[in-house]
C-alpha positions in Angstrom: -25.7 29.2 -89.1 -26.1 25.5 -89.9 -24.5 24.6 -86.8 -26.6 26.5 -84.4 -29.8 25.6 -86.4 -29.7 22.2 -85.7 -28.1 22.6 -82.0 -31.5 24.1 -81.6 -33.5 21.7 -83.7 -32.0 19.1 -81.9 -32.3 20.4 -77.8 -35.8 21.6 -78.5 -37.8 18.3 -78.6 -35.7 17.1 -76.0 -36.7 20.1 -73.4 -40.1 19.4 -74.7 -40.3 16.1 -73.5 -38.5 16.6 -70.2 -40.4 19.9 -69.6 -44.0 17.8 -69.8 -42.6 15.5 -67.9 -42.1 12.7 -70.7 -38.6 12.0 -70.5 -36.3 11.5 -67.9 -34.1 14.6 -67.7 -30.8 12.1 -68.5 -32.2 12.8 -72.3 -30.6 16.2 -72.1 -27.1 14.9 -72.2 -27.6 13.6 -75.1 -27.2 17.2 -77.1 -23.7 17.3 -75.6 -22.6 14.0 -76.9 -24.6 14.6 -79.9 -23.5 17.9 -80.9 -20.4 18.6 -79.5 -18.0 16.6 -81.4 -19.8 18.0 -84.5 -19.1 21.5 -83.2 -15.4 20.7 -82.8 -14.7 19.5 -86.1 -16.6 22.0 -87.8 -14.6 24.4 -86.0 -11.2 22.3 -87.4 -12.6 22.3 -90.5 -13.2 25.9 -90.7 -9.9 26.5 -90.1 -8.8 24.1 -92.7 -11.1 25.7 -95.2 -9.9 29.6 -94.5 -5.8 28.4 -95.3 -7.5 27.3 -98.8 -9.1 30.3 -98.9 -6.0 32.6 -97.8 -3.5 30.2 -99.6 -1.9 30.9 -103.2 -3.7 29.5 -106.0 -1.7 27.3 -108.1 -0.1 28.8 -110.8 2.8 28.2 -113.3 5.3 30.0 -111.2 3.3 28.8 -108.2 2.5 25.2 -108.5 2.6 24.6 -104.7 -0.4 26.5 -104.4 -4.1 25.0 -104.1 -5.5 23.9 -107.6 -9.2 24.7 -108.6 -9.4 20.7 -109.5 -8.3 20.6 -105.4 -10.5 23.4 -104.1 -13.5 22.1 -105.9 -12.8 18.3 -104.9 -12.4 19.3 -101.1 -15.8 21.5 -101.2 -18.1 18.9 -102.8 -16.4 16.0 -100.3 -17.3 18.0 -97.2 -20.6 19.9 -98.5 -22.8 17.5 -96.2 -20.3 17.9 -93.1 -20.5 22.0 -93.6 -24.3 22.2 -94.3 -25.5 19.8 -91.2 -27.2 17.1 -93.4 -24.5 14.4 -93.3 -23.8 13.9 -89.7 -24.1 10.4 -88.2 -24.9 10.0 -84.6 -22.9 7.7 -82.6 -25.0 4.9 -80.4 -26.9 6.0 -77.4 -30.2 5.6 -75.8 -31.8 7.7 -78.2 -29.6 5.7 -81.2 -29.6 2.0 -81.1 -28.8 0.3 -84.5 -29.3 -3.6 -83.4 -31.3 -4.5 -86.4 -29.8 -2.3 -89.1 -29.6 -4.6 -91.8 -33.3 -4.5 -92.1 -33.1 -1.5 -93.3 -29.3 -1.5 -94.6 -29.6 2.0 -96.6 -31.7 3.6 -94.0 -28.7 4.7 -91.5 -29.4 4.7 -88.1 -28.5 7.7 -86.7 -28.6 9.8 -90.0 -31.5 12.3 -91.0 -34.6 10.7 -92.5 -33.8 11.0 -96.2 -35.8 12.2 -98.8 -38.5 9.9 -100.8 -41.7 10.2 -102.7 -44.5 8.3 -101.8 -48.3 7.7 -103.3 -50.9 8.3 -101.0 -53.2 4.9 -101.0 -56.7 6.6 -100.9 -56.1 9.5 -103.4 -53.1 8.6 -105.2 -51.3 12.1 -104.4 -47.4 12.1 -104.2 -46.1 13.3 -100.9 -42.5 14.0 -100.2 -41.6 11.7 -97.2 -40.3 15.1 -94.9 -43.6 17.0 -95.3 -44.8 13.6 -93.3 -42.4 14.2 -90.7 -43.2 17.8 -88.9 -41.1 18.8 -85.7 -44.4 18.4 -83.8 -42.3 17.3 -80.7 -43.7 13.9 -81.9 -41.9 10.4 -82.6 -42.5 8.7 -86.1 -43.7 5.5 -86.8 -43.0 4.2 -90.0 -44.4 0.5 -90.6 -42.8 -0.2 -93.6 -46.3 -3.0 -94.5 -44.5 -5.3 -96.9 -46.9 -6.2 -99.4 -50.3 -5.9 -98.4 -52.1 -7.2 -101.2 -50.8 -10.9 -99.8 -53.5 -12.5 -97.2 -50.1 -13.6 -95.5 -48.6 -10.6 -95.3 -51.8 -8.6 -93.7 -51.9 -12.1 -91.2 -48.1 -10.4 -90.0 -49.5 -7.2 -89.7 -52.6 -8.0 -87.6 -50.1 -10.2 -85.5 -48.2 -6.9 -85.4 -50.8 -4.3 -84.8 -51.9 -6.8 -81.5 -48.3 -6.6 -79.9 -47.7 -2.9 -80.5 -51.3 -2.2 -79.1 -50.9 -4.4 -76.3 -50.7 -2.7 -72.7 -46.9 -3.6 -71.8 -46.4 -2.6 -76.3 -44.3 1.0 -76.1 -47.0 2.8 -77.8 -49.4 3.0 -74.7 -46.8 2.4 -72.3 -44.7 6.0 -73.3 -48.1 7.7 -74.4 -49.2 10.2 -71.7 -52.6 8.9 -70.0 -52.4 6.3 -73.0 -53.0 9.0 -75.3 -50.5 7.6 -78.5 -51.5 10.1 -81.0 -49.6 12.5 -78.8 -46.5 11.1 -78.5 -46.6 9.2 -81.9 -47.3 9.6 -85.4 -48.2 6.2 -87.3 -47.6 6.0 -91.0 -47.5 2.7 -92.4 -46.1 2.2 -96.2 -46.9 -0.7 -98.4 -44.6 -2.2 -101.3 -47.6 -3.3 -103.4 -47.7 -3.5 -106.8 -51.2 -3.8 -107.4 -52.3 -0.8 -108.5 -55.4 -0.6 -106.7 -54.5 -0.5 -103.1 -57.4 0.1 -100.4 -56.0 2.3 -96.8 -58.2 -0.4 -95.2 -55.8 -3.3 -96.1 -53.5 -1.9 -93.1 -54.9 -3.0 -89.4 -56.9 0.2 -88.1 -53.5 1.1 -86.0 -51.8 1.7 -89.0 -54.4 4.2 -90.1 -55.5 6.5 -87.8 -57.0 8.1 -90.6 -56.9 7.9 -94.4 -54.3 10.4 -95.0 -51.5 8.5 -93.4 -51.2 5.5 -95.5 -49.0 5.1 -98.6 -47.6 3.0 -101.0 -44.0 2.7 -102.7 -45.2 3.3 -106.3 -44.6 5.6 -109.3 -46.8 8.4 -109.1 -49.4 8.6 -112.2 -47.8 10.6 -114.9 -44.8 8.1 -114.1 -42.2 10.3 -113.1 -41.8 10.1 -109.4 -41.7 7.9 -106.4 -41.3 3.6 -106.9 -38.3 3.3 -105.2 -38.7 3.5 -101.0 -38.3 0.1 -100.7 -35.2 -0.3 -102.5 -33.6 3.0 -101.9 -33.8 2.3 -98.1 -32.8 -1.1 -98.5 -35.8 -2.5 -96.6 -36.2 -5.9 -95.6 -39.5 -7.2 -98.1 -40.9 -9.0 -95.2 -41.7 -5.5 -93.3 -39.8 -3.1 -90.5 -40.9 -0.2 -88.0 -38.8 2.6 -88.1 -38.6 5.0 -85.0 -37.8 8.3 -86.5 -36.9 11.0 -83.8 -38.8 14.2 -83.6 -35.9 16.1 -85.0 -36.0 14.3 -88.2 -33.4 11.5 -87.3 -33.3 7.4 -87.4 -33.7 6.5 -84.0 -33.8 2.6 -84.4 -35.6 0.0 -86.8 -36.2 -3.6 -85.9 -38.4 -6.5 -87.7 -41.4 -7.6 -87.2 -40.9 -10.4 -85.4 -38.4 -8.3 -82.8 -40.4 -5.2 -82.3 -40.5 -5.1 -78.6 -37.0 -4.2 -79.1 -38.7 -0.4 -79.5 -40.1 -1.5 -75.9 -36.5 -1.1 -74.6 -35.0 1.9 -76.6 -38.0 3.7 -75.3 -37.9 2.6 -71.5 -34.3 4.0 -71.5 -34.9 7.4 -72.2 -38.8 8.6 -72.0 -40.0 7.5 -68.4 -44.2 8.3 -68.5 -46.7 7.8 -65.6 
């Protein structure tokens, strides 16, 4: 069941995009390559996992057989593998890891993980996947830097210009120049001022108030803080490209984001 869900999950978006014409229809062999070899080994697995199940237990007058301290060892090892959640996609055009020390805990070609994050204009914590819908939509994350530094929102208005620009891969792979219907912009600042305006992002990062955030604890103290860290991002800033299934497409810095201009001229082709 795990298997076929995310087969699914995963050739969904892309017959989406080819269907309306988006994407080149080369971007449906990438749910062979993609999900194959996970099919195969799950299958190998299985078959692994059913002689443990079949087999002897250990016992005093059978200590050959499997121990529980065995069982349970081999089951908590492989729990990602058999659920889905920890596969790793190899490099393709729809996986490009160039600049993924910029984001060294954020693995490219892994599912988005899990985070809380503070909403900047009402202070409400949001877990990080309700931002990220299967909408058929790719995911901008611009991970700010520190916003409450004039230098830093100098970078970011440097930034906004060059993603905005005609030739930037936002309008060039947006139907009609459309962007908010191929992308979702959500921009993340590492602030520790506790008073952080939305408007501190350049108006690209905000197509409205609701998507901006900030990496900090949550009021009562008990959640969020820790994006920035956990992901191992780069202080000075980094887009992430999240796919529309859920999965790290590619991340690059600042000062080498057209690099998103080429992972997205090799597999979505828009007039």
């Amino acid at each position: 069941m795990n298997a076929s869900i995310n087969d699914s999950h995963n050739l969904a978006w892309k017959l989406v995009h080819v269907i309306r014409g988006w994407a080149d229809n080369s971007l449906l062999t990438t749910y062979e390559s993609e999900r194959r070899k996970y099919a195969q080994d799950l299958i190998n697995f299985d078959k692994k996992f059913a002689e443990l199940f079949s087999g002897k237990p250990q016992t005093k007058d059978h200590l050959e057989g499997i121990s529980h301290g065995e069982f349970l060892k081999i089951f908590q090892t492989f729990g990602e593998f058999t659920s889905g959640i920890g596969i790793h996609y190899s490099p393709s055009a729809i996986v490009n890891s160039a600049h993924q020390l910029h984001a060294k805990h954020l693995i490219v070609g892994k599912r988005m993980p899990p985070q809380i994050l503070i909403r900047a204009a009402d202070s409400r914590p949001f877990e990080l996947q309700e931002l990220l819908p299967s909408d058929s939509r790719f995911k901008v994350l611009v991970f700010a830097g520190d916003t409450s530094l004039p230098s830093q929102r100098a970078k970011l208005n440097v930034l906004a210009s060059g993603m905005n620009a005609a030739d930037g891969f936002l309008k060039s792979f947006s139907l009609h120049g459309k962007i908010h219907d191929a992308f979702d912009i959500i921009a993340i600042s590492s602030t520790k001022n506790p008073i952080m305006r939305h408007t501190d992002v350049p108006e690209l990062f905000r197509p409205h108030w609701t998507k901006v955030f900030v990496d900090q604890k949550e009021v009562r103290g008990n959640r969020g803080g820790d994006a920035y860290a956990a992901f191992g991002i780069d202080p000075a800033g980094v887009v992430v490209i999240v796919r529309p299934d859920g999965y790290v497409g590619t991340v690059a810095p600042f000062d080498q984001v057209r690099d998103t201009n080429r992972y997205f001229s090799k597999l979505i082709k828009i007039s």
